[in-house]
C-alpha angles and dihedrals in degrees: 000000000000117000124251113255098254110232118245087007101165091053094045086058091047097058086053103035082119088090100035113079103206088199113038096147078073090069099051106140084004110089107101088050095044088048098031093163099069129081095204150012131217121193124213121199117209102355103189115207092341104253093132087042097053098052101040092055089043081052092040115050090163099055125079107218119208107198120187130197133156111201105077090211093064091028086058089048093054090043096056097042088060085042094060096045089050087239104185087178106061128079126179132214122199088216149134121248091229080068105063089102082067095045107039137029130235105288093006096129130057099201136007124209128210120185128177095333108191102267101228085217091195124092098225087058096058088114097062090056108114089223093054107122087250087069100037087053086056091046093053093048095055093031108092122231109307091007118162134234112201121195134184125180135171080191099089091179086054092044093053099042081055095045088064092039086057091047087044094053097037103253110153116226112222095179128013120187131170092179097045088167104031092115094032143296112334128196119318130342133218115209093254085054094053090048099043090047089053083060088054082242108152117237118221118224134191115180101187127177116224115264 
């Protein structure tokens, strides 16, 4: 479903234009020393309308979150939504996954998350899933020693499919569910998540560790 055009967009970005950093390729192989106050940093890859961002910074003061979207209609929604928590400890970046190389150096991140990518159900689109070999070797490159890349998916064919993409390229899984909320709520939801588990639809979830 495409996203509603959101109304006086460009102001909307520039009241909160604290979180988006206009330039993040800047900070390639800087970020500890740009953002010295935090012991770690998380990176988040599409994340939607910010709902996962928001509270995993709010849960996480000593993290810095780095939370990338590229449609501006879902990226203002997420930025609002840390601007009106006061987050000090989330920055946003208007960019594309196949550019992590430019943005962070190799090890930089501790963990990566992936929610609800957008499956690419056709075949001849394999290669745009967030979880193809082409983007997992960019994951492991940026991820430090023992990172984590965290994935959740509504979507079973996708999460299989991944599941062998991870195998094939040597990630090791340290947890594996295909039920994530069977017993309860577990962890942090996105705003797809809430709605598919209020459907009773089970939610898929990989935590591997980099080769």
């Amino acid at each position: 479903m495409r996203m509603r055009k959101k109304p006086n967009l460009l102001p909307r970005m520039e009241r909160c234009a604290s979180v988006l950093l206009a330039e993040p390729e800047a900070l390639c192989g800087r970020w500890r020393e740009a953002f010295p106050d935090f012991r770690g940093l998380a990176l988040e890859l599409g994340c939607g309308k910010g709902r996962f961002t928001a509270e995993f910074a709010a849960r996480r003061p000593e993290t810095l979150m780095v939370a990338m979207e590229r449609v501006p209609d879902a990226l203002v929604v997420a930025m609002e939504r840390a601007c009106a928590l006061e987050l000090t400890n989330v920055r946003f970046l208007s960019r594309d996954a196949k550019f992590l190389p430019r943005l962070f150096a190799p090890g930089e991140d501790d963990t990566l998350f992936i929610n609800f990518c957008d499956p690419w159900p056709r075949n001849r689109d394999r290669n745009r899933r967030l979880t193809a070999p082409c983007f997992l070797e960019l994951y492991a490159a940026v991820l430090a020693k023992n990172g984590e890349l965290r994935f959740k998916t509504d979507n079973r064919p996708l999460f299989d499919w991944s599941l062998l993409q991870l195998k094939k390229t040597g990630w090791e899984l340290r947890e594996l569910t295909y039920d994530l909320h069977a017993g309860g709520v577990q962890g942090i939801m996105t705003d797809y998540e809430a709605k598919f588990h209020e459907q009773g639809l089970p939610i898929c979830q990989a935590i591997a560790v980099k080769p």
